[in-house]
Each structure stands twice: as C-alpha cells, then as structure tokens.
C-alpha positions in Angstrom: 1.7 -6.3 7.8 2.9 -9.8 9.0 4.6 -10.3 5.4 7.2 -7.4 6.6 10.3 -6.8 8.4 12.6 -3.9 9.8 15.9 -4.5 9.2 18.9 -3.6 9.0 20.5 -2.6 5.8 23.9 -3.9 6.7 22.9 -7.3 6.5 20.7 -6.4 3.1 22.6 -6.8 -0.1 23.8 -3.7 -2.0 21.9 -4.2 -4.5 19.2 -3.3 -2.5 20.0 0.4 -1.7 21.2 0.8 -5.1 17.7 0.1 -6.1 16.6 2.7 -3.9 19.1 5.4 -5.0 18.0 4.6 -9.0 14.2 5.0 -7.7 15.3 8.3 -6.7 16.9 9.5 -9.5 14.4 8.8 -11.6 12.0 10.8 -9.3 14.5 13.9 -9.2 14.9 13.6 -12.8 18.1 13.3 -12.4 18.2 10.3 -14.2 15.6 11.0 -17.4 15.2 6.7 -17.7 15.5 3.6 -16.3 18.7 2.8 -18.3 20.3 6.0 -17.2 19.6 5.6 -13.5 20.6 2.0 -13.2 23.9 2.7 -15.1 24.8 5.5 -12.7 24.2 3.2 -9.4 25.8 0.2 -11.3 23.1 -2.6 -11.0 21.5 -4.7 -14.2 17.9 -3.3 -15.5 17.1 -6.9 -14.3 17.8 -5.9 -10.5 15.9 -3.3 -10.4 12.5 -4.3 -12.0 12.8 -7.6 -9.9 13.3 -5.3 -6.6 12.0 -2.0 -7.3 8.3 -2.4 -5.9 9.6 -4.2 -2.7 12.2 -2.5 -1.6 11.8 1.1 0.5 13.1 3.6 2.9 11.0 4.5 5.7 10.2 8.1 4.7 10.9 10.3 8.2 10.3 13.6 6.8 6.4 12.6 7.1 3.9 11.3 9.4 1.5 10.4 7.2 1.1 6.9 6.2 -1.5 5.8 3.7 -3.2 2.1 3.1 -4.8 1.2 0.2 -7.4 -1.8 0.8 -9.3 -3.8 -1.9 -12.5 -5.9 -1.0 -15.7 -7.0 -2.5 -18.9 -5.4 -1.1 -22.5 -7.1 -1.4 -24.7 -4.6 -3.3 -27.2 -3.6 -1.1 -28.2 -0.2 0.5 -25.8 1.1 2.9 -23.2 -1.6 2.9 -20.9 0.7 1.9 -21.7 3.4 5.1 -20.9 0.4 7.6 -17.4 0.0 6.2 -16.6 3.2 6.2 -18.5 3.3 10.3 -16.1 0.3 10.9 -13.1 2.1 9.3 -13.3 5.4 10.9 -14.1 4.0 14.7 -10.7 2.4 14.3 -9.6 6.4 13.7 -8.7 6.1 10.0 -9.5 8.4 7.5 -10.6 8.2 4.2 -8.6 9.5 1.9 -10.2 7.9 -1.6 -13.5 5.5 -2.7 -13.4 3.9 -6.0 -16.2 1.4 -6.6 -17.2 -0.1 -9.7 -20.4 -1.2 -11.2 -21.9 -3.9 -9.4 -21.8 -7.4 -11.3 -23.8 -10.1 -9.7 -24.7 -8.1 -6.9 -21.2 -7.5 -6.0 -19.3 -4.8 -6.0 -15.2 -3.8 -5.9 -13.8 -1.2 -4.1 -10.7 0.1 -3.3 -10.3 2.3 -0.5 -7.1 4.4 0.4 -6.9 5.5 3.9 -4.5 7.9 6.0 -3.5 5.5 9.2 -1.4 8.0 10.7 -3.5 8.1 13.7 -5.2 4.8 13.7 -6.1 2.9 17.0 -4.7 -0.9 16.8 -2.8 -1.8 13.5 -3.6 -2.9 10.1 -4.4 -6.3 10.8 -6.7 -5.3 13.3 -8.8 -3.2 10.9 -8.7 -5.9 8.1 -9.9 -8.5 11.0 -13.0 -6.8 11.5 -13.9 -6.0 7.7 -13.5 -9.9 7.2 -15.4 -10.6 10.0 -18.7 -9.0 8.2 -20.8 -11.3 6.3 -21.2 -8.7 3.1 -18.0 -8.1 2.8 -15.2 -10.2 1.3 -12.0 -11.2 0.1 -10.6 -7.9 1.9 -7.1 -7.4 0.5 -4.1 -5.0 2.0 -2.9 -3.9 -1.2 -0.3 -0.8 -0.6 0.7 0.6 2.9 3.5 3.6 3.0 
C-alpha cells in the first residue's frame, strides 16, 4: 500500500475522472464498447487504456475490501495450513485458494482475502508471510 495516495481530485487531471465515468458506462452498459464510452466522456482510446487499471473511486456504498496476494510456497505437508494460520490471526478471511501444480517443489498460489476487519494493515500481513522461510516472493497484487 506504500505505492498509493489519497488525493484530491481537484488537483488530478480531468482526464482522470473521465476515465472513471467511461469505466462506468461500460459496466452499466450504457456504453455497449470502449469506443462508445470514451467518445461520450471525450478522452482518446489512448487515455483510457493507459489509466484505466490505475485509476478508482473509493467505493462507499461497501465495507468490504478484498486483497488478492500472490506468493510461492515450498511443497511440503502443511505449508499451506500455516499461511492461512498466519493470515487469519491477523483477522482476514479467505475468500479464494488457487494453487497450481507444484514444479520443483514449488508451488504458486494466489490467495484473495476480505480485509474488511483486519488487525494492522496490508503491509503488516505481507511482513510476516516474507518473514517465513518456505514462503516467497509474496506479491500484493489487487486491493479494492
């Protein structure tokens, strides 16, 4: 969460929220593509792609918030019960596991958690999965 910042839009260019109101046409259908929807808030197909993953609104009708979380896991009986120990004594939950097949005795998985009710932040949690010797190259990959 370091890489982040609140701030606020005045000081943003338009383009920005323009970005946001085309990402929201699209998922009202209101606009059926990108062309359409980027046409109707005036900015270049260009703008959009470049900012369209980047750029949110904090969503304030909710108060769940998700993380998904990459790592590498040794392969070796119950690795995978001591993250998920170390993930729900910082009062996350678990929302999906995908693992795949083991290569080299090492395994990926992505995890996505509901952090609506975690104790300590994101940074926190990801400090103590890197500080485990069989697991690695932990990886924040989506918070919302």
């Amino acid at each position: 969460m370091e890489k982040y910042y609140i701030v606020d839009r005045s000081i943003l260019p338009d383009s920005f929220d323009k970005v946001i109101q085309a990402r929201k046409l699209l998922e009202t259908g209101k606009a059926s593509n990108v062309s359409d929807a980027v046409k109707m808030v005036n900015i270049s197909r260009g703008t959009y792609y470049k900012y369209k993953d980047l750029v949110f609104l904090p969503d304030e009708s909710t108060s769940d918030r998700k993380a998904v979380f990459s790592m590498i896991l040794d392969h070796e009986p119950g690795i995978l019960s001591k993250v998920l120990l170390i993930i729900s004594e910082s009062n996350a939950s678990v929302l999906t596991i995908n693992q795949d097949i083991p290569i080299h005795n090492m395994a990926s998985v992505s995890i996505s958690l509901d952090i609506s009710h975690m104790t300590g932040t994101i940074n926190d949690l990801i400090d103590k999965l890197r500080g485990y010797e069989f697991i690695s190259n932990v990886q924040l990959i989506a918070v919302e």
